[in-house]
SEVEXDREN-767161 format. One line per 5 residues: their letters; for each residue x, y, z of C-alpha. Coordinates in steps of 0.1 Angstrom, whole numbers. Layout:
a	X:Y:Z; ...
end
This chain:
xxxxx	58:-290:-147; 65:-325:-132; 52:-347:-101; 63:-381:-97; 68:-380:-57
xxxxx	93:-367:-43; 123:-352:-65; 92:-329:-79; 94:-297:-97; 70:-268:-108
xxxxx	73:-239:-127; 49:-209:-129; 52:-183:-156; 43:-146:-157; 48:-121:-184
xxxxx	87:-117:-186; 94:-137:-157; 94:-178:-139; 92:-190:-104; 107:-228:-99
xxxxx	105:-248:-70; 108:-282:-66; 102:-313:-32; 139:-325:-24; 145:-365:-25
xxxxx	139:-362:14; 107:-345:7; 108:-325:41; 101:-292:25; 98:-273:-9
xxxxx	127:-252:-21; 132:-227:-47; 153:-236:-80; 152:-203:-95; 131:-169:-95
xxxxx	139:-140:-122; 132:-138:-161; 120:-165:-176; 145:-196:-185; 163:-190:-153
xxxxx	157:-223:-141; 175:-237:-174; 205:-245:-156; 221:-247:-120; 201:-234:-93
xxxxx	217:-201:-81; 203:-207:-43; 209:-244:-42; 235:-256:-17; 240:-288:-6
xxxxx	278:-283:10; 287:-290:46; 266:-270:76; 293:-270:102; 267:-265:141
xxxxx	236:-264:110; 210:-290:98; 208:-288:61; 180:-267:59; 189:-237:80
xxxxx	214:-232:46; 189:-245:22; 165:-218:-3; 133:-235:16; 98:-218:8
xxxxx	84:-229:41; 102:-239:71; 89:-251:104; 115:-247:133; 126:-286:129
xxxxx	135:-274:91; 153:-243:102; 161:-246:138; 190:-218:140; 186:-197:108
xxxxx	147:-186:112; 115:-200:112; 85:-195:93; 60:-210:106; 66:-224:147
xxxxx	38:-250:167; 34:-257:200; 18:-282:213; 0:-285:247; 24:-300:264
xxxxx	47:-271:251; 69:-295:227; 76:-280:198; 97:-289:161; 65:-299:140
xxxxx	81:-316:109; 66:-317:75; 67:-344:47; 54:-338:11; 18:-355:8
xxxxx	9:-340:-31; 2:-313:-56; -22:-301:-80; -24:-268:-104; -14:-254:-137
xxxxx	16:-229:-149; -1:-196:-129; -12:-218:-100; 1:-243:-76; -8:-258:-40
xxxxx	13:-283:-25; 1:-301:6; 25:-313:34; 17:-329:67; 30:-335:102
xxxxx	27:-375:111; 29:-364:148; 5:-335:153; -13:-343:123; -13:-307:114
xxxxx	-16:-300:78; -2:-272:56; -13:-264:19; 14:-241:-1; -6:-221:-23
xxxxx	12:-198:-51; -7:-178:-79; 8:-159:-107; -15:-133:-116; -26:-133:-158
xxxxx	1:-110:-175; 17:-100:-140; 53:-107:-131; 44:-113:-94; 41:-146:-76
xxxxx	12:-148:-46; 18:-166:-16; -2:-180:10; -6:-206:33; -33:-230:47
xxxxx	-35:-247:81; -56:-274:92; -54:-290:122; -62:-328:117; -52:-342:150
xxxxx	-68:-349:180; -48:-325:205; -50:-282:205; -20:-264:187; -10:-233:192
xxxxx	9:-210:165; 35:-195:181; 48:-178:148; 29:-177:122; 48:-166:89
xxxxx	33:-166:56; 63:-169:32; 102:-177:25; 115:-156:-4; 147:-163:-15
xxxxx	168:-137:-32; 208:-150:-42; 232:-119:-33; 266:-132:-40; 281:-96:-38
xxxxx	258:-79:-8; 222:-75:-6; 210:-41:-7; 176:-35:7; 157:-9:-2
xxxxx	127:3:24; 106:28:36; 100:49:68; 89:75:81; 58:88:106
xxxxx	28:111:105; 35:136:78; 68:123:67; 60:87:55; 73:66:21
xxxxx	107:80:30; 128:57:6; 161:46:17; 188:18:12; 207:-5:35
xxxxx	236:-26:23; 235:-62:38; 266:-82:43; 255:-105:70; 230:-112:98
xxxxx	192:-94:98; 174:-63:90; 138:-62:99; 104:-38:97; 69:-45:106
xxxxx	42:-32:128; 27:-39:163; -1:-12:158; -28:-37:143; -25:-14:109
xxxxx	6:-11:85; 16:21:104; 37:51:92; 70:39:103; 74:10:77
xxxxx	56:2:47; 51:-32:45; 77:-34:15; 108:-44:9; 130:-48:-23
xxxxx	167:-66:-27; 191:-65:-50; 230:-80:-55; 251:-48:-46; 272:-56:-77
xxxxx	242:-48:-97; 222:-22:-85; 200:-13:-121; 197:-50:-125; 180:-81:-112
xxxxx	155:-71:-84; 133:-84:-64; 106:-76:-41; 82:-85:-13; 52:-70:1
xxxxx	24:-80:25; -15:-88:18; -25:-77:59; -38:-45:68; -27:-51:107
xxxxx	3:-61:125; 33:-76:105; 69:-80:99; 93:-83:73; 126:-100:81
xxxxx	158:-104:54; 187:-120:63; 221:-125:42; 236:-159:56; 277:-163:48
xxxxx	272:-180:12; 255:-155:-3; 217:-165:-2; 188:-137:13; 162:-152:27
xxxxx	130:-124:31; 105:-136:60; 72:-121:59; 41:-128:76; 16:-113:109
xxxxx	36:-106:142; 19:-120:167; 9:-88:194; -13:-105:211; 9:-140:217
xxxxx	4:-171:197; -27:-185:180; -48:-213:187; -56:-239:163; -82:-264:177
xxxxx	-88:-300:166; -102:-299:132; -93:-259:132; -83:-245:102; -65:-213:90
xxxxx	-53:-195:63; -25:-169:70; -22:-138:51; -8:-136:15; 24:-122:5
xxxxx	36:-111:-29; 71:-112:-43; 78:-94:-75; 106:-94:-99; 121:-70:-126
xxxxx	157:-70:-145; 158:-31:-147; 164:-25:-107; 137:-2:-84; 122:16:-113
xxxxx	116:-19:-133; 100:-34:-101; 75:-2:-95; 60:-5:-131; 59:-44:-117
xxxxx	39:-37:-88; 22:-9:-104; 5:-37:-137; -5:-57:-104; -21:-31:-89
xxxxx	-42:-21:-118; -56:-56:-122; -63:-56:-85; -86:-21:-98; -104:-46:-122
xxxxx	-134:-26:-138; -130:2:-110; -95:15:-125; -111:47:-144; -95:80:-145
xxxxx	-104:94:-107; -124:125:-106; -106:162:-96; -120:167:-61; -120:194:-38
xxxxx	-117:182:3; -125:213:29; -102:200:56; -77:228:55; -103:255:46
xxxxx	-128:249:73; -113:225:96; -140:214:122; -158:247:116; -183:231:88
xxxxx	-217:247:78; -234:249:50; -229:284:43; -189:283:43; -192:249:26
xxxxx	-210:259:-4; -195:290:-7; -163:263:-12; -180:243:-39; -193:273:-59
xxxxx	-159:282:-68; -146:245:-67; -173:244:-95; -161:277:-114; -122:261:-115
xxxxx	-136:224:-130; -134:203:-100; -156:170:-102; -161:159:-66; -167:178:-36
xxxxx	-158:159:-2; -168:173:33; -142:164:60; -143:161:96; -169:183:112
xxxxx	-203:179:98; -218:153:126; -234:160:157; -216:166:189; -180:176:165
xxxxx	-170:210:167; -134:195:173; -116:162:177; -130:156:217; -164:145:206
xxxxx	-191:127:181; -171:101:170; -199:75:171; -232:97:167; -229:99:125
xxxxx	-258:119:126; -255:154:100; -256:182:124; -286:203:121; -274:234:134
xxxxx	-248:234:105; -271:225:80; -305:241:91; -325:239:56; -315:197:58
xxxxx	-285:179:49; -303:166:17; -309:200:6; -274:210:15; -258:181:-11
xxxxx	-282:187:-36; -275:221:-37; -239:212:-41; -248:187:-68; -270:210:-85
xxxxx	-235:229:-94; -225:200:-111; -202:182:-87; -202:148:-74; -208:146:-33
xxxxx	-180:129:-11; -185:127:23; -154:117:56; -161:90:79; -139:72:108
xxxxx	-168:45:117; -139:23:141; -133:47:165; -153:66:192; -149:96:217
xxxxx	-158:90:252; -182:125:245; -205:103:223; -239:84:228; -227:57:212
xxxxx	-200:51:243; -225:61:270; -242:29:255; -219:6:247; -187:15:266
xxxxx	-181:-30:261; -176:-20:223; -143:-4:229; -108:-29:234; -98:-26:271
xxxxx	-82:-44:297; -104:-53:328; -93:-36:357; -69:-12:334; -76:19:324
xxxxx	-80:28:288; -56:47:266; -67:76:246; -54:86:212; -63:119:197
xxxxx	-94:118:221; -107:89:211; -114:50:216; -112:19:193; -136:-3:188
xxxxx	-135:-36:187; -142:-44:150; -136:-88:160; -168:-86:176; -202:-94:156
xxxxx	-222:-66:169; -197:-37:164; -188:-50:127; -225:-48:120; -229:-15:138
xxxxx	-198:1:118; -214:-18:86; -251:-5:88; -234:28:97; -218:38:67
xxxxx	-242:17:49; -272:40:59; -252:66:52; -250:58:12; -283:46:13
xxxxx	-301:77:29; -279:104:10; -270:112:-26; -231:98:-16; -208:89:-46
xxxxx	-173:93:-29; -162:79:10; -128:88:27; -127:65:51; -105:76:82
xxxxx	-87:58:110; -65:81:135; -52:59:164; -35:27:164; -48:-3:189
xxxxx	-33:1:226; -52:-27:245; -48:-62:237; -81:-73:252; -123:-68:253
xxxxx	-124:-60:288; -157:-70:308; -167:-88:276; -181:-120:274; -162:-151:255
xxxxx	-124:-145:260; -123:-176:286; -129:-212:281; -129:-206:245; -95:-197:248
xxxxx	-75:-165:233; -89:-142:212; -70:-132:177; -77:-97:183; -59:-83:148
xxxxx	-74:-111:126; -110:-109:140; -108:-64:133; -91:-71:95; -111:-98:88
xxxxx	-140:-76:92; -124:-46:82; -120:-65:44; -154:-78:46; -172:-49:54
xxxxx	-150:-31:29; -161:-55:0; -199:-54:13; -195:-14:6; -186:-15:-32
xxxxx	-206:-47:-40; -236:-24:-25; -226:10:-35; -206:3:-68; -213:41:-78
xxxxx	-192:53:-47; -154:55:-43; -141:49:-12; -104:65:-1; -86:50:28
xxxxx	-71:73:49; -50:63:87; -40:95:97; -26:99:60; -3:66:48
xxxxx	-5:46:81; -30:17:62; -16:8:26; -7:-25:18; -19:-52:-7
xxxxx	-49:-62:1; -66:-24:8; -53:-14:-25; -76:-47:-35; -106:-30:-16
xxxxx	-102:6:-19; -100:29:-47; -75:51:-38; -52:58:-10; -42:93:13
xxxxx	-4:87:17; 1:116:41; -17:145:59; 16:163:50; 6:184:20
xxxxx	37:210:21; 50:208:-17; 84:197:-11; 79:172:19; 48:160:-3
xxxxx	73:157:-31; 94:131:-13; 63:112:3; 51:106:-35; 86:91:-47
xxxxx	87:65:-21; 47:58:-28; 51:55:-60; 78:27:-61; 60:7:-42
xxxxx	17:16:-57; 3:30:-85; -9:60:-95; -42:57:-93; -43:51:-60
xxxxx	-18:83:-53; -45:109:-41; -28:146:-40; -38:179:-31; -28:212:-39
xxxxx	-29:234:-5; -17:266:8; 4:245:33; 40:251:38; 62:218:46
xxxxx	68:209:78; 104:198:70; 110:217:41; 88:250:42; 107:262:13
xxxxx	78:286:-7; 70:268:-42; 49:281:-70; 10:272:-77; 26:259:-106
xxxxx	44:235:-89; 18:227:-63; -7:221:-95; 20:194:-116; 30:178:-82
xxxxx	-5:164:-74; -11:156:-110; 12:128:-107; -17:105:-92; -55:119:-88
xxxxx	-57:154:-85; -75:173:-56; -77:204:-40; -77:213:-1; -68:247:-4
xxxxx	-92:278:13; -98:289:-27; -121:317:-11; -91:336:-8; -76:332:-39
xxxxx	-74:359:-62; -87:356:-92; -57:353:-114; -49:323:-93; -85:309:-98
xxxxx	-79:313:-141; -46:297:-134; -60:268:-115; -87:261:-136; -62:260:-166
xxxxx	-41:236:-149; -71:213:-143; -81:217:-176; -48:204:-187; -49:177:-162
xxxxx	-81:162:-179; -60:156:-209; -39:135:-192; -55:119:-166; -65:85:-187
xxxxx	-23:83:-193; -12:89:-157; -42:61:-149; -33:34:-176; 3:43:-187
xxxxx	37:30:-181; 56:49:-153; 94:60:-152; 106:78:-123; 139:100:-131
xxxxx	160:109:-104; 149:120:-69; 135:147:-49; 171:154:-38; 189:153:-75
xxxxx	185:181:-99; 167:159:-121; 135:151:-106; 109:139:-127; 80:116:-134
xxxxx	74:98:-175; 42:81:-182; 41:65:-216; 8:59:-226; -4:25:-235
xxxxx	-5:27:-272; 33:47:-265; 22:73:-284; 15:100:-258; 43:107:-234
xxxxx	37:131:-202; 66:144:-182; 58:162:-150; 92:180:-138; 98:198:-106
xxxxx	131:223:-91; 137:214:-59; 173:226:-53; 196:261:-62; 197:276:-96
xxxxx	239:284:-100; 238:314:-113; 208:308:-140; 203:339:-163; 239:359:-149
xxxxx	266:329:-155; 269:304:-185; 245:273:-181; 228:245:-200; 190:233:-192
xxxxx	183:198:-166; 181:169:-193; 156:149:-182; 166:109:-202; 136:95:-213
xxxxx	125:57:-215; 105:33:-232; 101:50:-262; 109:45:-296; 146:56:-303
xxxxx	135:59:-340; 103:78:-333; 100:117:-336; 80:137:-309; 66:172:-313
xxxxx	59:191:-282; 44:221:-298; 64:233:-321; 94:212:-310; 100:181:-322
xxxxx	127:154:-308; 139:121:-319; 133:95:-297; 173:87:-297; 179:123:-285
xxxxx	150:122:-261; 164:89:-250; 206:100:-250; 206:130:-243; 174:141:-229
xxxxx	142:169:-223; 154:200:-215; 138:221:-186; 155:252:-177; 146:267:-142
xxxxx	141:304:-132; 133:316:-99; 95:319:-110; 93:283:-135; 95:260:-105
xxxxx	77:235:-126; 66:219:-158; 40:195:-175; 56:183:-210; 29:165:-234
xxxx	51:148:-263; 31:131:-291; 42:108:-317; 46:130:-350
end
């Protein structure tokens, strides 16, 4: 690392990996040197160009980390200031730098505005990601006003093509993964809903078309509101990935002697293509889990059993045979509050309903504790029906327009989490909650996206100027969420939007595991956990085995099936297990049994993902740490050709990461890992073995 002016150059170093950047001669802006494994930067810059710009400044073709619209006037702005005369084209020169090979923040400043802007980067301790964010300060005498407000430049060289790989989707179809190839001009996702949403995930990976399995690279956003994600292949070859907040409710002041720090992004890199860069994302994740990534408990949720329709009669008669079949935790969903026999009222009044529970809520969870099982309890604290008390008193709480009336989602309001006195409300809510009852696991809903961009009647959106609606709610969203588990270590918290609509970086920072979809069909749930998994771990992967068909596939698959499919992250249950027969009851609680052996590998061990949900070979490997304990979980998802009447051969499923020298016993089979590796685990479908969990241990 050197820093004599400008001409500068830093490197940071993660596991396999290095990120260079270095302050031009000019020292209007930092630029990337090189990004990928490590020694990259040995040599000549792969993004560097410093050719004619025919109609172009220099810098709308140059790799910079952080533009301002005077550094990239035509080709995309990161980061664009107003002043209050409205002139615009704040330009940065390098001031200094200070940090170490995993951290680095280098400070720029504007001569004119006096606006100052600290480039931070962080490579995570044995991570191959580098963190991103960015730090304004207003040190001039005048307001400015942020009219975008970017976080991030990533620049990815694509010589051949860039192909982006993303996700979409909506309620119960989301983590769709798909591909676009890129040979010029933009490609963007993002979010106006003030939370990720379930059309995009805030993801995005790129790779050079030439070499798909290879070199890959990836982006992915720290904000749990609105955002965007913008690539764009220019003619020579460079992809430049723009990813920051969009701005819903127009631009952002920054007062004299203001300061503010945007949201982080991440970029992550891996040589071995989409599966190299989930196990990337995945190592970051787990450190993200700190001394809260332990092997989740089986639970059991009552949604699809009871619906609304909670008492403690049906309820226990739930958890007794939750209990009988080995499940851990037993979470009560929606329905158990005053004032909520359906969705059109109680949000708001989080008071247990005594009519359901007539002996006392207490007695009703230690009754389910006394059968051995953990206590988990649903929430949706930020919103509110207008059947509640809490709106008859405080109809100010909810964002609204003055003069407009309001817009309700699934029956219900959303408070305004900015403000002080609704933070602490939602706070002290759930708080009490964990405080007053015996409460070790939260699933912390959140079913309607943010329709009005103001507070109404309420006081303080005037003279003090506009009101950063989204940063206010996840600023206190995050807070309240780290208040929770400093407070209530004991208790695991699940966030939940609907199913997948709030996962991005910085919840799987604060929560312990996520709900990716309401969708728990076996084959639509099949694709929803291939997308999630490229882009989060397992342990955050909560899955449940229902009686639900698929909304887009309803395609009948085995309790077999259902069983392996939501062991590939933390196993629950949310079918109506009263009317299981009892053979199905001694088959479950064997495949929970089984799933207790494995657990710790699918928490801690190395992930491969083998095919896809629309390939005969579809499969998940985890390789435990030590390597000596590998777990396949295999599923059929298309026609079996004849199987058992006409000649045929098993699915080989080709292993990885293993030992090629190794041997591997799988009861009394044993495989080299060269075969396992060439050629591959066999599984052989019928029309009644849909699925199959394969334990292999070094011999």
């Amino acid at each position: 690392m050197s820093d004599a002016g400008n001409g500068a150059q830093w490197t940071l170093r993660g596991a396999h990996s290095e990120y260079t950047v270095a302050v031009p001669e000019h020292g209007r802006w930092l630029e990337l040197v090189a990004w990928g494994p490590q020694g990259v930067s040995e040599g000549p810059s792969p993004v560097e160009y410093r050719g004619p710009v025919p109609f172009l400044t220099a810098g709308d073709a140059a790799p910079i980390e952080y533009a301002t619209d005077a550094a990239r006037p035509f080709t995309g702005a990161d980061l664009v200031v107003e002043t209050a005369v409205g002139d615009r084209r704040v330009s940065f020169s390098y001031v200094d730098a200070e940090g170490d090979g995993g951290r680095l923040a280098v400070t720029f400043a504007d001569p004119v505005t006096g606006l100052r802007a600290v480039l931070h980067y962080q490579v995570p301790a044995g991570t191959d990601v580098v963190r991103r964010w960015v730090e304004l300060t207003n040190a001039g005498s005048e307001p400015l006003r942020l009219v975008r407000a970017g976080s991030a430049g990533f620049c990815v060289p694509t010589a051949h093509g860039a192909r982006l790989s993303y996700q979409w989707g909506q309620w119960a179809q989301e983590f769709q993964l798909d591909h676009v190839d890129l040979e010029h001009g933009g490609f963007t996702v993002g979010s106006a809903q003030g939370v990720p949403g379930h059309a995009y995930v805030p993801w995005l990976a790129v790779r050079d078309q030439a070499e798909p399995a290879g070199s890959t690279w990836g982006v992915a956003l720290d904000w749990t509101g609105s955002w965007e994600i913008t690539a764009e292949r220019d003619t020579g070859g460079l992809t430049r990935v723009r990813a920051g907040r969009r701005l819903v409710d127009g631009s952002l002041d920054l007062p004299p002697g203001g300061r503010l720090t945007l949201p982080a992004v991440t970029g992550a890199y891996s040589p071995d293509g989409l599966d190299g860069l989930a196990r990337v994302w995945h190592r970051y994740q787990r450190q993200l889990a700190g001394g809260r990534l332990t092997p989740r408990p089986v639970l059991y949720n009552s949604w699809e059993a009871t619906y609304f329709a909670v008492d403690a009669e049906n309820q226990l008669a739930l958890a007794r045979i939750a209990a009988e079949i080995g499940v851990e935790t037993f979470v009560v969903d929606d329905g158990w509050f005053v004032g909520r026999n359906d969705d059109t009222g109680g949000l708001g009044d989080w008071t247990p309903d005594p009519a359901k529970f007539p002996a006392g809520f207490d007695t009703f969870i230690k009754e389910v504790r006394a059968l051995g099982l953990n206590f988990g309890l649903w929430v949706e604290p930020e919103c509110v029906n207008p059947r509640s008390k809490l709106y008859a008193e405080h109809p100010d709480w909810v964002y609204a327009i003055q003069g407009r009336p309001l817009t309700p989602i699934r029956n219900q309001y959303l408070l305004d989490l900015g403000r002080p006195e609704v933070a602490e409300f939602v706070h002290s809510t759930v708080d009490r909650l964990l405080r007053r009852h015996d409460i070790g696991y939260l699933k912390w809903d959140f079913n309607r996206p943010r329709t009005e961009p103001g507070r109404g009647w309420a006081a303080g959106t005037g003279a003090g100027g506009r009101v950063d609606l989204d940063g206010a709610h996840v600023a206190n969203l995050h807070r309240i969420y780290e208040q929770l588990r400093r407070d209530h270590p004991h208790v695991l918290i699940e966030a939940c939007a609907g199913g997948g609509a709030r996962t991005d970086l910085a919840m799987a920072a604060r929560a312990d595991v996520f709900w990716p979809s309401d969708n728990t069909g076996p084959l639509d749930r099949l694709a929803i956990q291939y997308g999630f998994l490229h882009a989060n771990a397992p342990h955050l992967l909560s899955s449940w085995v229902t009686d639900s068909p698929g909304l887009f596939d309803p395609r009948p698959r085995s309790l077999a099936f259902r069983f392996v499919l939501a062991m590939a992250g933390v196993l629950g249950i949310g079918a109506d297990i009263r009317h299981w027969a009892p053979d199905q009851r001694t088959e479950a609680a064997s495949w929970i049994a089984r799933y207790k052996e494995i657990r710790n590998v699918i928490t801690h061990g190395t992930v491969h993902l083998i095919g896809d949900p629309g390939h005969p070979r579809c499969a998940v490997q985890y390789t435990s740490p030590d390597a000596d304990t590998v777990v396949v979980l295999a599923w059929h998802t298309g026609r079996l050709d004849g199987t058992g009447l006409l000649p045929s051969r098993p699915v080989r499923l080709p292993l990885a990461g293993i030992d090629p020298a190794g041997v591997y016993r799988h009861g009394e089979q044993r495989y080299s890992g060269s075969h396992l590796t060439a050629v591959g685990l066999p599984v052989r479908w019928t029309a009644e073995h849909d699925a199959e969990l394969v334990v292999l241990r070094r011999a």
